[in-house]
N, CA, C and O atoms as a Tinker XYZ file with bonds, in Angstrom:
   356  protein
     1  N     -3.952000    4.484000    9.362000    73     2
     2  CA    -3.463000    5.773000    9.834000    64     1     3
     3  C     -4.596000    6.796000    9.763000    63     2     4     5
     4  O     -5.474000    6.788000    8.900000    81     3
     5  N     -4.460000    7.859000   10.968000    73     3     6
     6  CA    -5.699000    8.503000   10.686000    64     5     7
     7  C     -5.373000   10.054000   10.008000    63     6     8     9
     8  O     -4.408000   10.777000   10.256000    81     7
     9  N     -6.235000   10.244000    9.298000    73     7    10
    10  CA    -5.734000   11.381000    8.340000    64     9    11
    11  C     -5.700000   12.813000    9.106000    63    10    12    13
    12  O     -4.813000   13.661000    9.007000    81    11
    13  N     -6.897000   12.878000    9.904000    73    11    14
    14  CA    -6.816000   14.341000   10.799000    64    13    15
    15  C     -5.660000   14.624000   11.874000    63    14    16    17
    16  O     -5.286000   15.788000   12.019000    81    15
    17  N     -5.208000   13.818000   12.470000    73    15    18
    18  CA    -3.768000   13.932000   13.402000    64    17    19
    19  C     -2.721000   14.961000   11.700000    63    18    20    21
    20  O     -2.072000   16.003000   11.605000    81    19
    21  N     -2.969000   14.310000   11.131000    73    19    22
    22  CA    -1.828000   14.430000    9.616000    64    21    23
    23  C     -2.143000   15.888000    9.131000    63    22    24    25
    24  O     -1.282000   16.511000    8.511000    81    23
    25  N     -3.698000   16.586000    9.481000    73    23    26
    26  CA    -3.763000   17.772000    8.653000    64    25    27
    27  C     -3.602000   18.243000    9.321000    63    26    28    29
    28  O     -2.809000   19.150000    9.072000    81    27
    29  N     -4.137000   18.179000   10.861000    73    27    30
    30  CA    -3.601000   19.202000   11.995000    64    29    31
    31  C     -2.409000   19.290000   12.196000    63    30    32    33
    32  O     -2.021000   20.404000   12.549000    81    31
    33  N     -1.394000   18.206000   12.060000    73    31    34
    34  CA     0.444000   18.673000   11.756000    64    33    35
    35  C      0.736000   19.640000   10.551000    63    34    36    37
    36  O      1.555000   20.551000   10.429000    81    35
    37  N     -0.187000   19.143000    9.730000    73    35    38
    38  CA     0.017000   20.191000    8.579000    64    37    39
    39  C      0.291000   21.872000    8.802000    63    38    40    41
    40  O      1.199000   22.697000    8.702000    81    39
    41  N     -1.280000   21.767000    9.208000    73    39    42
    42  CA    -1.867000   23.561000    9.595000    64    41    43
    43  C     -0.660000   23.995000   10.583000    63    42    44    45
    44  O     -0.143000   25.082000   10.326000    81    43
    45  N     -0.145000   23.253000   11.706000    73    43    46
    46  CA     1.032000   24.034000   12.491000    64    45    47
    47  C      1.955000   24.435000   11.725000    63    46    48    49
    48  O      2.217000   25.637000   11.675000    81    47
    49  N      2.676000   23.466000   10.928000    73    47    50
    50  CA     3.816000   23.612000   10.545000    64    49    51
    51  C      3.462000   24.541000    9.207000    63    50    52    53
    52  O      4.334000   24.833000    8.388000    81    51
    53  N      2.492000   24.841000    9.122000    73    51    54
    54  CA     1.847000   25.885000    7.645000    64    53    55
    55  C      1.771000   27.491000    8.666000    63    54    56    57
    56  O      1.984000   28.594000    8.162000    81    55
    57  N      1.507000   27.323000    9.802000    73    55    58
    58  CA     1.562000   28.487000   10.767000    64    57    59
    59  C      2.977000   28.959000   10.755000    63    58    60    61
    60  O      3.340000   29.911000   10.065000    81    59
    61  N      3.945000   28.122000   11.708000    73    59    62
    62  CA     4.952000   28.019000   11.786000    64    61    63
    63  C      5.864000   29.049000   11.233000    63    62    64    65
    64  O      6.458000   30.047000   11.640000    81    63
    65  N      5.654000   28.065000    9.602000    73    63    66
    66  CA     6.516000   28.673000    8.316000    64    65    67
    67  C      5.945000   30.128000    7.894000    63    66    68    69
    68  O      6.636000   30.902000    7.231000    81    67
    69  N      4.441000   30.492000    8.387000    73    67    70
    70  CA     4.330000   31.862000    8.606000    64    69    71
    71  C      4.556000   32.801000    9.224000    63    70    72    73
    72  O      4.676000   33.992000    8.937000    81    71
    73  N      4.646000   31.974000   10.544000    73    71    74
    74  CA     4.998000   32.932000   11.971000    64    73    75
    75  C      6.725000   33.382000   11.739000    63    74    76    77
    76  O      7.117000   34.482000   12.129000    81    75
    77  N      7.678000   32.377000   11.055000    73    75    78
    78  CA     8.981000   32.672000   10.926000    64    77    79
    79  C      9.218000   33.747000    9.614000    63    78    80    81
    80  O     10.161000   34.513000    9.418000    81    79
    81  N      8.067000   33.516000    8.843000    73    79    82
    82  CA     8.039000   34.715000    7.848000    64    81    83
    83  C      8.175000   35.986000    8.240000    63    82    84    85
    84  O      9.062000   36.777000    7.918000    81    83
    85  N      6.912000   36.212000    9.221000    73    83    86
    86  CA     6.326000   37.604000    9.832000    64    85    87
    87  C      7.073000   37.597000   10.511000    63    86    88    89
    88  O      6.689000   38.267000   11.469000    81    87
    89  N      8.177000   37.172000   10.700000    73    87    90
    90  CA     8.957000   37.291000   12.807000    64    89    91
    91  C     10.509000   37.619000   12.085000    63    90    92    93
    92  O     11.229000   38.447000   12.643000    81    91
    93  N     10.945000   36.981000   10.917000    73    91    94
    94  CA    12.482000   36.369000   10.586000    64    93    95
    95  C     13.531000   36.396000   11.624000    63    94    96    97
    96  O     14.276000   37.376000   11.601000    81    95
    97  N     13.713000   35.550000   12.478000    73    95    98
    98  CA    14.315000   35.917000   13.642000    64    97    99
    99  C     15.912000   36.468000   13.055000    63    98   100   101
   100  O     16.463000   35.894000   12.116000    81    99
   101  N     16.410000   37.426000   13.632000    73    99   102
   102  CA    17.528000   37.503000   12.754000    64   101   103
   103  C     19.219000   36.889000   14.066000    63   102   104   105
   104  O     20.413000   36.844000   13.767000    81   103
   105  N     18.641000   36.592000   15.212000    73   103   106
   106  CA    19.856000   36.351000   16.119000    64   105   107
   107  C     19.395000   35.060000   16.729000    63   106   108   109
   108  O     18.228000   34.676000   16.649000    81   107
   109  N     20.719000   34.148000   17.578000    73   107   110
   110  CA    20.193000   32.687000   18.113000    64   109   111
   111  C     19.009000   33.428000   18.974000    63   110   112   113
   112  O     17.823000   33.144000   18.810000    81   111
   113  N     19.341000   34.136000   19.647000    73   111   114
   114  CA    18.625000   34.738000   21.091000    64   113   115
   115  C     17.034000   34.433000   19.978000    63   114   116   117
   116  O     16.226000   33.514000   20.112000    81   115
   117  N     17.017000   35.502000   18.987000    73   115   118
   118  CA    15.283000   35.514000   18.940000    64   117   119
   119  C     14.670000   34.062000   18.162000    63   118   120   121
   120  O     13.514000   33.643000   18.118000    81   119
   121  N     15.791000   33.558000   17.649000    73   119   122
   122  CA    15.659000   32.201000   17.190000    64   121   123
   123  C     14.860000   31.439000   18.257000    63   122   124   125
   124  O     13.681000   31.126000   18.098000    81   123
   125  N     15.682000   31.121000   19.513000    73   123   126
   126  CA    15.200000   30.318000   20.584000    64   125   127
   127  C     14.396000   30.763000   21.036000    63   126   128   129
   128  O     13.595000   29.897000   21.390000    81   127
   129  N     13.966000   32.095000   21.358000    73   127   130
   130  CA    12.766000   32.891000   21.595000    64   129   131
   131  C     11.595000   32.336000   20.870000    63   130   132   133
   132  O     10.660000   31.698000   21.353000    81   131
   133  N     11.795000   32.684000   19.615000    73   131   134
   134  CA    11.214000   32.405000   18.868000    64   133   135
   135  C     10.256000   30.565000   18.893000    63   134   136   137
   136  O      9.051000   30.405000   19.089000    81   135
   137  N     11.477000   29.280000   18.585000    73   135   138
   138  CA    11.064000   28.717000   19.351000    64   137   139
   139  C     10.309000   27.952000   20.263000    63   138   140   141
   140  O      9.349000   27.194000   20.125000    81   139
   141  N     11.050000   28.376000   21.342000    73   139   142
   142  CA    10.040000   28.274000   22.689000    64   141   143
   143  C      9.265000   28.605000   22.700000    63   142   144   145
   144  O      8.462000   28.047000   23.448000    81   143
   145  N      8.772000   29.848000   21.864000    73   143   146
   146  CA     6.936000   30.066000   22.205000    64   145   147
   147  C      6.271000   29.028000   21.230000    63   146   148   149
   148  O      5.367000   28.273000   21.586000    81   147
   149  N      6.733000   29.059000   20.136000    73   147   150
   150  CA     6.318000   28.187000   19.348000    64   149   151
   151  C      5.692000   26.690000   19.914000    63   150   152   153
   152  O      4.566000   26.199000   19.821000    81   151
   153  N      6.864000   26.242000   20.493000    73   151   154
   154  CA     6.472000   24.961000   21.156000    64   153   155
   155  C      5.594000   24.815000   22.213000    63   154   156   157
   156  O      5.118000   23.728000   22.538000    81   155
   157  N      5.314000   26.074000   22.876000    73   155   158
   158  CA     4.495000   26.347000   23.836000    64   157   159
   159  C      3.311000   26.735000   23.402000    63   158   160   161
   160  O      2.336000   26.681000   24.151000    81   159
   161  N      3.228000   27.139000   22.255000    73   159   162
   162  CA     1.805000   27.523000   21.276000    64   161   163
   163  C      1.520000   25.985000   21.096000    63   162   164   165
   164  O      0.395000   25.640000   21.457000    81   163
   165  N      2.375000   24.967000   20.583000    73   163   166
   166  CA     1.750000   23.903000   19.638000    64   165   167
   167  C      1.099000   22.821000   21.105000    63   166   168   169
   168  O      0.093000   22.118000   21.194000    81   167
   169  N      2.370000   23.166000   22.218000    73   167   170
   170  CA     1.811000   22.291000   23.443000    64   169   171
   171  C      0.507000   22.744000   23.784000    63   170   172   173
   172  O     -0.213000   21.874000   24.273000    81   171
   173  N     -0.084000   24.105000   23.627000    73   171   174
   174  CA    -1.370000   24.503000   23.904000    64   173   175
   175  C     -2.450000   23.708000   23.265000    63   174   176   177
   176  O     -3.435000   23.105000   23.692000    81   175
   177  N     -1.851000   23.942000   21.926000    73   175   178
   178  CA    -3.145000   23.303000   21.127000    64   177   179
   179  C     -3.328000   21.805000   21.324000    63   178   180   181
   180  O     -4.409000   21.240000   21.492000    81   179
   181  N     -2.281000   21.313000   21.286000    73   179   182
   182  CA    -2.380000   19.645000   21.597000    64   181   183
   183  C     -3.370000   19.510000   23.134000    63   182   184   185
   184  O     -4.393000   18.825000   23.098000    81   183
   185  N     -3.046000   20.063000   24.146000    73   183   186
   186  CA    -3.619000   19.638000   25.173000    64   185   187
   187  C     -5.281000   20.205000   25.034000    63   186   188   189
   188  O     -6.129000   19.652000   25.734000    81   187
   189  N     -5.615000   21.144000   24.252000    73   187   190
   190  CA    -6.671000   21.719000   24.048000    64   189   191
   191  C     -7.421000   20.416000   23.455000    63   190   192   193
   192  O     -8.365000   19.984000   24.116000    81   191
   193  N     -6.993000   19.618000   21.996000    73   191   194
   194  CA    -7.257000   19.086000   21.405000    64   193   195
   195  C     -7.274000   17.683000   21.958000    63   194   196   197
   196  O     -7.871000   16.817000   21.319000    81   195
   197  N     -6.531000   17.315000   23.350000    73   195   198
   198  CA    -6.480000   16.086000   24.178000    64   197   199
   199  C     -7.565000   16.529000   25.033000    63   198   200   201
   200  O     -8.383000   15.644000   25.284000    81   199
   201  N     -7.785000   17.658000   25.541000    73   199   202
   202  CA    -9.494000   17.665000   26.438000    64   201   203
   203  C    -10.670000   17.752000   25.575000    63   202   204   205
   204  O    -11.694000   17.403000   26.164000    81   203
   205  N    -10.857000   18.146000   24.234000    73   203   206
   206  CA   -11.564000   18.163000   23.669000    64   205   207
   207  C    -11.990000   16.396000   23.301000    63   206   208   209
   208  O    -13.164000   16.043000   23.187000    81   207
   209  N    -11.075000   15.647000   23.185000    73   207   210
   210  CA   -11.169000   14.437000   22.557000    64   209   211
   211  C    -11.920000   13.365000   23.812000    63   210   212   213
   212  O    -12.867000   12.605000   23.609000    81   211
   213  N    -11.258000   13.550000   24.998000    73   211   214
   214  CA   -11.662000   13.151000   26.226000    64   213   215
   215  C    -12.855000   13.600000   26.668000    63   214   216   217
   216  O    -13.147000   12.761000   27.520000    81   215
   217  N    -13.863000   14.509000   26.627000    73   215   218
   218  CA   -14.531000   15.561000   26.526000    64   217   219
   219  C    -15.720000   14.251000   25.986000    63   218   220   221
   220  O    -16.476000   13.505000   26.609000    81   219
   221  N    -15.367000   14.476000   24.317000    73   219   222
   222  CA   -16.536000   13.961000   23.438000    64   221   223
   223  C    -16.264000   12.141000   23.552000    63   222   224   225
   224  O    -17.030000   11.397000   22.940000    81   223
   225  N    -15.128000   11.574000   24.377000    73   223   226
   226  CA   -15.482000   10.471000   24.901000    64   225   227
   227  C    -16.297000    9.703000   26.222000    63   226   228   229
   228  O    -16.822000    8.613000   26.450000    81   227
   229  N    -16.041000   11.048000   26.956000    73   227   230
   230  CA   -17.135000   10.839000   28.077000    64   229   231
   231  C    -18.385000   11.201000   27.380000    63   230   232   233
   232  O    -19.306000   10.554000   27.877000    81   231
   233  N    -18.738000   11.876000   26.548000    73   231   234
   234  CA   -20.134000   11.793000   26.428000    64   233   235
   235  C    -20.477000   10.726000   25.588000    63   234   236   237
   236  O    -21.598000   10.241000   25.432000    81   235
   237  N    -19.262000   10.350000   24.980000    73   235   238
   238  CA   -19.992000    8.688000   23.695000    64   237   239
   239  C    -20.278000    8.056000   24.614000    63   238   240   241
   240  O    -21.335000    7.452000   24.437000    81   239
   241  N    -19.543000    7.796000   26.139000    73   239   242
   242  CA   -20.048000    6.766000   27.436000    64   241   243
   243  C    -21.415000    6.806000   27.823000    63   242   244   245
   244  O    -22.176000    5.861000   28.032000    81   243
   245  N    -21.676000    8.352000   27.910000    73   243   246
   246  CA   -22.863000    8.794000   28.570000    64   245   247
   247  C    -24.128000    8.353000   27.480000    63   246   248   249
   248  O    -25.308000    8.285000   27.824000    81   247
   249  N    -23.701000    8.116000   26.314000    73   247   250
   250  CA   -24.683000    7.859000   25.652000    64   249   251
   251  C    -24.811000    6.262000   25.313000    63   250   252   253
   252  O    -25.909000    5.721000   25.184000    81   251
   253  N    -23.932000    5.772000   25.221000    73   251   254
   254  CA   -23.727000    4.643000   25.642000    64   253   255
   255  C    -24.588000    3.809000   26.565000    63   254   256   257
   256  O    -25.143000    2.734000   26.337000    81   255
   257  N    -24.570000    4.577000   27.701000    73   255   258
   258  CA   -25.370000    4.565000   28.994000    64   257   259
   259  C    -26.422000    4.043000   28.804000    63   258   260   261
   260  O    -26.908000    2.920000   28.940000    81   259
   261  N    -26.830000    5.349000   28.347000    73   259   262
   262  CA   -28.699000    5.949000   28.230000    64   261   263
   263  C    -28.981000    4.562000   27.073000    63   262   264   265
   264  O    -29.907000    3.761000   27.192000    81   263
   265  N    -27.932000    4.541000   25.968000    73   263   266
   266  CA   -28.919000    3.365000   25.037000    64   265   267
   267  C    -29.368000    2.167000   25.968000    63   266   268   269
   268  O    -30.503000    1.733000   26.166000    81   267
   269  N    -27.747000    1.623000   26.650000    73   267   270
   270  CA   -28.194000    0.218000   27.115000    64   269   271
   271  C    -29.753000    0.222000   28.014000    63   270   272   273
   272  O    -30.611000   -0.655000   28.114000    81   271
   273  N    -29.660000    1.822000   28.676000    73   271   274
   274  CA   -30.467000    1.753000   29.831000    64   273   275
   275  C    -32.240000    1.900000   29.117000    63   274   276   277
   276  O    -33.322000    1.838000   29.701000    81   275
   277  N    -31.961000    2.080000   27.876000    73   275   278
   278  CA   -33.636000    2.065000   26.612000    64   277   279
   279  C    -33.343000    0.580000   26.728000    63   278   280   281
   280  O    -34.096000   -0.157000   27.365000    81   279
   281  N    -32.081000    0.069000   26.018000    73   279   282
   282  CA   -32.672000   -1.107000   25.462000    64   281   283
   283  C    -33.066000   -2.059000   26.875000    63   282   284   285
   284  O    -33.683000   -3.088000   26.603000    81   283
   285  N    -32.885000   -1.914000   27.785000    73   283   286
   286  CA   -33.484000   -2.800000   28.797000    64   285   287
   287  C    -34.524000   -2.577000   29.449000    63   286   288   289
   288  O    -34.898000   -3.435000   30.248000    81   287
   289  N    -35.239000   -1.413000   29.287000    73   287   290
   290  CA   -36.493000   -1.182000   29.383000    64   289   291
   291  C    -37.406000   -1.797000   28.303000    63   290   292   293
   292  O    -38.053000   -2.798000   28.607000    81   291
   293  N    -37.498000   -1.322000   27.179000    73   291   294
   294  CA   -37.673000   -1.784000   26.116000    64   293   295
   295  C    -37.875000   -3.641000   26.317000    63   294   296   297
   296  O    -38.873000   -4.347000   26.463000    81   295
   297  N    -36.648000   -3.886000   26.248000    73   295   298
   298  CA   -37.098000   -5.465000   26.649000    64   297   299
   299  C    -37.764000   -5.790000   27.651000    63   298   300   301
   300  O    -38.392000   -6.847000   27.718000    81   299
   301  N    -37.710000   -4.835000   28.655000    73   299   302
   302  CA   -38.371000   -5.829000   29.844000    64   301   303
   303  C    -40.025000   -4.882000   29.564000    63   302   304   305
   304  O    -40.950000   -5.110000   30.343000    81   303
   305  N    -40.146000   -4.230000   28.821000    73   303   306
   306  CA   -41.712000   -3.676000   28.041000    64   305   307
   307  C    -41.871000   -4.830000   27.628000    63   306   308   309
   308  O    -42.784000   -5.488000   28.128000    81   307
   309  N    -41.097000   -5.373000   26.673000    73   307   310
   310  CA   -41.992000   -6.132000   25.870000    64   309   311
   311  C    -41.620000   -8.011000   26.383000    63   310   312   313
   312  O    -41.730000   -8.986000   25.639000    81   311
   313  N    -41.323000   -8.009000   27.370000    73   311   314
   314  CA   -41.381000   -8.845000   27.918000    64   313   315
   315  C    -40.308000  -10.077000   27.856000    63   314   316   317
   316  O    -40.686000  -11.234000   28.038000    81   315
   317  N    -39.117000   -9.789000   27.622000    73   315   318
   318  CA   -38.050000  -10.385000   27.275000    64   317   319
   319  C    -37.066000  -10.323000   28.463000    63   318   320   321
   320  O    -36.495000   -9.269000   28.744000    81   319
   321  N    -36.868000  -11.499000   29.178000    73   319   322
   322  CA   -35.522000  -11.360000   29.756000    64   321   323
   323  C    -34.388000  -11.501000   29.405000    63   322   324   325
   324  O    -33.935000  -12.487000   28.825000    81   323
   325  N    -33.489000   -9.984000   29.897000    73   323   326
   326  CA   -32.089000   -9.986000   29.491000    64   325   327
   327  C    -31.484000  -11.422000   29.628000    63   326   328   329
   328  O    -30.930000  -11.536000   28.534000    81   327
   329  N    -31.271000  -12.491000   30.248000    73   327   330
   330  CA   -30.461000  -13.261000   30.303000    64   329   331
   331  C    -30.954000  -14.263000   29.037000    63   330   332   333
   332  O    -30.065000  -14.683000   28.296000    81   331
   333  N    -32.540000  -14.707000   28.737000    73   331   334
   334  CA   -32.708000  -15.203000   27.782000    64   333   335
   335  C    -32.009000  -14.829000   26.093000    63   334   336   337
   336  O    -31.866000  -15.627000   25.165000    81   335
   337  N    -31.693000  -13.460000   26.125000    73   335   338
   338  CA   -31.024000  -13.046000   25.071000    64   337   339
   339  C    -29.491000  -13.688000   25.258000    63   338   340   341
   340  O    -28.838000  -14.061000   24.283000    81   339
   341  N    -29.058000  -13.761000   26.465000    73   339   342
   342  CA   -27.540000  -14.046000   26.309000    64   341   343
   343  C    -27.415000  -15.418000   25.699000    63   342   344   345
   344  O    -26.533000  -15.780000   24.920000    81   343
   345  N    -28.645000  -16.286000   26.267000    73   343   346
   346  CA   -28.393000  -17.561000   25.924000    64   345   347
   347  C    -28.289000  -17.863000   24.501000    63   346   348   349
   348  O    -27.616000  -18.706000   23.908000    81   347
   349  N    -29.218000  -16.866000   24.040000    73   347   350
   350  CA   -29.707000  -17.149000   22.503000    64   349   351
   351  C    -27.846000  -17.265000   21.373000    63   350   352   353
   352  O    -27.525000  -17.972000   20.419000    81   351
   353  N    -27.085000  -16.170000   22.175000    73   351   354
   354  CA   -26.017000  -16.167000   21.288000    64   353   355
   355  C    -25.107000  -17.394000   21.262000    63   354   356
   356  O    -24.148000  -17.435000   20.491000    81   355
């Protein structure tokens, strides 16, 4: 299980229980008011936190990239063909 999904539920629901402090809704009306933004605050952050994640996975690709594209220079510098390595395994 991964622990940061777990603290970032934390910190909302630590907001939350503040925002209902500072707010105390006192009727259903500001209850559901209340709420709905809420859920529309937490849907923000999630999707923020789903482009951010997607974000720093296209660049692990991009780097990804660039290594394979050293290490096959590199070999073919020093005079190694890629396929001779496959065989080796």
């Amino acid at each position: 299980m991964n622990v940061l999904p777990c603290r970032y539920l934390a910190v909302i629901v630590a907001e939350l229980y503040k925002e209902m402090a500072d707010n105390d809704p006192k009727s259903v009306q500001d209850l559901t008011t209340f709420v709905q933004q809420t859920l529309q605050d937490m849907q923000g952050k999630f999707q923020s936190m789903s482009e951010n994640i997607v974000n720093r996975i296209d660049d692990m690709g991009g780097r990804i990239d660039d290594l394979e594209k050293n290490i096959a220079e590199l070999l073919s510098q020093a005079g190694v063909d890629e396929n001779e390595l496959s065989q080796v395994e």
